[in-house]
N, C-alpha and C positions, 0 to 999 in steps of 0.2 A: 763561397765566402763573399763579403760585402766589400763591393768598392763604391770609390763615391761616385759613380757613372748608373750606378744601380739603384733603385727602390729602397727607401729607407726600412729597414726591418724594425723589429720594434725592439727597444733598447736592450732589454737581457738576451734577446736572440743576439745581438749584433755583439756585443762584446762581451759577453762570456769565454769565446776563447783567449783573453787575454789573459785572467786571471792563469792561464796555463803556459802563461810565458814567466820560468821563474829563473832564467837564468840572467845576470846581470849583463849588458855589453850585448843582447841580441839587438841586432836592428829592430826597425818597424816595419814591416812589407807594406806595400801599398794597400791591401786588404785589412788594413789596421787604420785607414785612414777616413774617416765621416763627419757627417755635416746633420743636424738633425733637423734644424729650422730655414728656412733662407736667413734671418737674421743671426745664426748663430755660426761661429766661427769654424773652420775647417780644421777638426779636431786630428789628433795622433794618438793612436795608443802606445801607451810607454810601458814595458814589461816589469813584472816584478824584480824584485832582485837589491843586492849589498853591495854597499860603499864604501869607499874611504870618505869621507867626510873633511875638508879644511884642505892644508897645503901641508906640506913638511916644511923642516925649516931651512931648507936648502934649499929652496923654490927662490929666484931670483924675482925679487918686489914683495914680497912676504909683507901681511901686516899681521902683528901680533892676534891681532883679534879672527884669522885663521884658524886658530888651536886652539885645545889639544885637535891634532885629527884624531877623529871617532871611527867604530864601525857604526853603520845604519842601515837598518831592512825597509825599503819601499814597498809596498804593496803596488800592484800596478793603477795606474790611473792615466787618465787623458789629459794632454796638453796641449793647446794653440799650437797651430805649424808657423804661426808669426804671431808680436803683439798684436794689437786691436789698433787699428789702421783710424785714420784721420778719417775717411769716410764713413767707414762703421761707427764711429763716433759723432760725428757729423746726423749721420738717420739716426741715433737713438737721441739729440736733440733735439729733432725735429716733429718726433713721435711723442714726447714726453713735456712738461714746463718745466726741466731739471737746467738749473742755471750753476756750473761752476763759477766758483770765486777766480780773481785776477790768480797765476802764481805770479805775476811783479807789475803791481799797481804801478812802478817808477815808469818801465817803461812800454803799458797798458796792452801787457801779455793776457791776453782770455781769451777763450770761448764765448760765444754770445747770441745766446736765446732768444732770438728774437721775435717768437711767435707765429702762428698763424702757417706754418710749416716750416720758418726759414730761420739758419743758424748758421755763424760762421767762425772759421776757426782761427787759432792767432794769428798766423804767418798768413798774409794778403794772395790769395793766388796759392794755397797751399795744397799740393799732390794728394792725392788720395789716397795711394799708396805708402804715404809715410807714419811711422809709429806714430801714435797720438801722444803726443806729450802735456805740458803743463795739467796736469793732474794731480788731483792729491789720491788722498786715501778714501775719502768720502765718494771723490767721483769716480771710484773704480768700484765701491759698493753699489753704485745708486745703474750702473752700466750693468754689474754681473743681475741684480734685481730685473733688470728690464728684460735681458735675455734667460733670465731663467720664464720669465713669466710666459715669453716666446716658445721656450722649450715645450714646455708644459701644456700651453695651450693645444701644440704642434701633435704631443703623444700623451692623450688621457691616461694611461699608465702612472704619469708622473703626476697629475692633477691633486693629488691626495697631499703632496709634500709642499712644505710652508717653509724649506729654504732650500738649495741647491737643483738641477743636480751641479751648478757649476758656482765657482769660488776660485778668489787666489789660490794657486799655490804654495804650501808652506815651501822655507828656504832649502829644506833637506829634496823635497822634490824639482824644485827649479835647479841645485847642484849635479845631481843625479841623473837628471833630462840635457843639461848642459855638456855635463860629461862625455853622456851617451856611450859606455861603458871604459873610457880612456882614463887614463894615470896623469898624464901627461898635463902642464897649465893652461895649455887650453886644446881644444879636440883637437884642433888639427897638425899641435907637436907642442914639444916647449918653446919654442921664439917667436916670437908675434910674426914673422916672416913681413908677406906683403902682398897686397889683396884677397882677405881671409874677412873681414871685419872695416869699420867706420871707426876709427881714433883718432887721436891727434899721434902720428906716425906708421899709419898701418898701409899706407901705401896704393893709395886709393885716390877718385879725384874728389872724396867730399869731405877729406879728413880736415880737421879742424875748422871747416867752414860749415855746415850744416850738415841735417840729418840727410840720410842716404832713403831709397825703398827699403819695405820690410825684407822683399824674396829678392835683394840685390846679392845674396853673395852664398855659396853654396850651403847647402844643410848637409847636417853633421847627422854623423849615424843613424839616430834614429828618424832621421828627416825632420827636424827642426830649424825652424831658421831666423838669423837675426839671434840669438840666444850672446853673442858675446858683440859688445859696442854697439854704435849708432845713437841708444836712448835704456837710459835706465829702466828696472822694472821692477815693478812692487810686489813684494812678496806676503803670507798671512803673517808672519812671525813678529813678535815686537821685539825690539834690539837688546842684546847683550853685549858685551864688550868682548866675550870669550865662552868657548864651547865647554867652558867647564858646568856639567849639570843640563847639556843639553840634550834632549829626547833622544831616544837610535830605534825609535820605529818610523819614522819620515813624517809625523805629524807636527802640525806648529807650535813651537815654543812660546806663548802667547801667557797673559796676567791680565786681570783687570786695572784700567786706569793706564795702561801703558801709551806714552806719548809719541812714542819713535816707532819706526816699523824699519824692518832690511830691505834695502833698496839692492839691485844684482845687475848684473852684465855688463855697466860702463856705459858708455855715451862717445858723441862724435868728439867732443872737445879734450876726452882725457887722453894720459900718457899709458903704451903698452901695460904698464906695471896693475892697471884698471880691470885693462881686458883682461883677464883671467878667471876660468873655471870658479875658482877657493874667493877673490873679491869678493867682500862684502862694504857695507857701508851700511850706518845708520839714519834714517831721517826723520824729522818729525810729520804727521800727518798732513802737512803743508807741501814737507817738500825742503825742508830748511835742517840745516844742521849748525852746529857747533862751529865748523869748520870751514862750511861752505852751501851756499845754495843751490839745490837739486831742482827746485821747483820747476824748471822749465826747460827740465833734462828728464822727465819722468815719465813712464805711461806703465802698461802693466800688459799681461795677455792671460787668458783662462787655463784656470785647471777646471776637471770636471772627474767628480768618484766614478769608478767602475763599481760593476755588483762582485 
């Protein structure tokens, strides 16, 4: 079996046996766990398997736009063991002339390109190990483009294909990976308890004051980590207001022209009722909502198809 201490096999040898994990709620062994590029994230295989989809309506902080809950069939696929870290972000600026926009002109939040190999990111002196955020939707296509291109290069197998193998997420697999085959509002029980998560109440020392590290706080089942609070994360799906008419094969609910995309997991600044599994939120491609500004609470982390 393949661990990441080993020889990278070549991609249909390597996870082919996932495709034979269909039972929902199995962990991930560490043998499920790879890396294909140096520049490419330290991937988890997520097993096949059915969901409940949403919250019931007895779930304490419920927002309407939870339900109906659905059934939904995952095929298995690969997820980031954390979002895509401020230094990973940082090298593929510096490798690229890809310049994000401010997410708050006001108070001169960006990223910044500055040429010649050097780029810096918003927060002055910012860890490297912390989710990358102020990101929109563009700069989380213009990142998966870079590391596919990485990929590809890394295993002529893949050289033939002119998109993937890695992409967001759709919402139904980020719930699902979230889960990690639990009922419960979030993996690790129903009550936000205390140091599980980055909130504003979760009992930690960076709650409502800034982001925390990605691998600050244990992984959940399937070895994920960072999956509830700290920093939101971008999902493929564009926003509905409700899961009425939404897919139940785990692919993304998506239209052409669609403004808004689902943002998931919550952030350092929100209330317990955020952090949960069923949360969702809509935002627009900026990062901006209706209701509230995301923008500089958002980052994202990789999906990647299995064969």
């Amino acid at each position: 079996p393949f661990r990441g201490d080993c020889p990278m096999p070549p991609p249909m040898r390597l996870l082919f046996p996932l495709v034979l994990l269909l039972v929902a709620g199995a962990a991930a062994p560490p043998d499920r766990h790879f890396k294909e590029c140096p520049e490419c994230p330290d991937m988890v295989g997520i097993p096949a398997g059915r969901f409940l989809m949403g919250s019931p309506a007895s779930e304490p902080g419920r927002f309407d736009s939870e339900g109906p809950q659905h059934l939904v069939t995952v095929k298995a696929f690969a997820l980031a063991q954390t979002p895509v870290t401020s230094e990973s972000f940082l090298d593929f600026l510096r490798a690229t002339r890809y310049q994000p926009q401010p997410c708050n002109e006001l108070l001169g939040l960006s990223w910044h390109q500055l040429g010649r190999g050097i780029a810096t990111a918003p927060s002055d002196q910012e860890p490297p190990n912390w989710p990358a955020v102020c990101l929109d939707v563009k700069d989380a296509q213009a990142y998966i483009a870079w590391i596919n291109t990485k990929a590809r290069a890394a295993h002529p197998e893949l050289a033939s294909r002119k998109d993937g193998p890695y992409r967001l997420p759709s919402e139904a697999e980020w719930e699902y990976a979230a889960r990690a085959g639990t009922t419960t509002a979030r993996w690790w029980g129903e009550d936000i308890g205390s140091g599980h998560a980055n909130c504003n109440g979760c009992g930690t020392q960076w709650d409502n004051k800034l982001l925390g590290p990605v691998d600050a706080f244990a992984p959940n089942p399937f070895g994920l980590e960072g999956m509830l609070g700290n920093a939101w994360e971008w999902t493929a799906d564009c926003w509905h207001p409700s899961y009425a008419g939404a897919p139940t094969d785990g692919r993304p609910w998506v239209e052409p022209g669609c403004i808004s995309h689902v943002i998931r997991g919550g952030a350092w600044n929100n209330i317990p009722i955020f952090i949960r599994s069923a949360a969702r939120v809509g935002a627009e491609e900026s990062g901006a909502s209706q209701d509230y500004d995301y923008s500089t609470l958002t980052g994202f982390r990789l999906a990647r198809d299995l064969p």
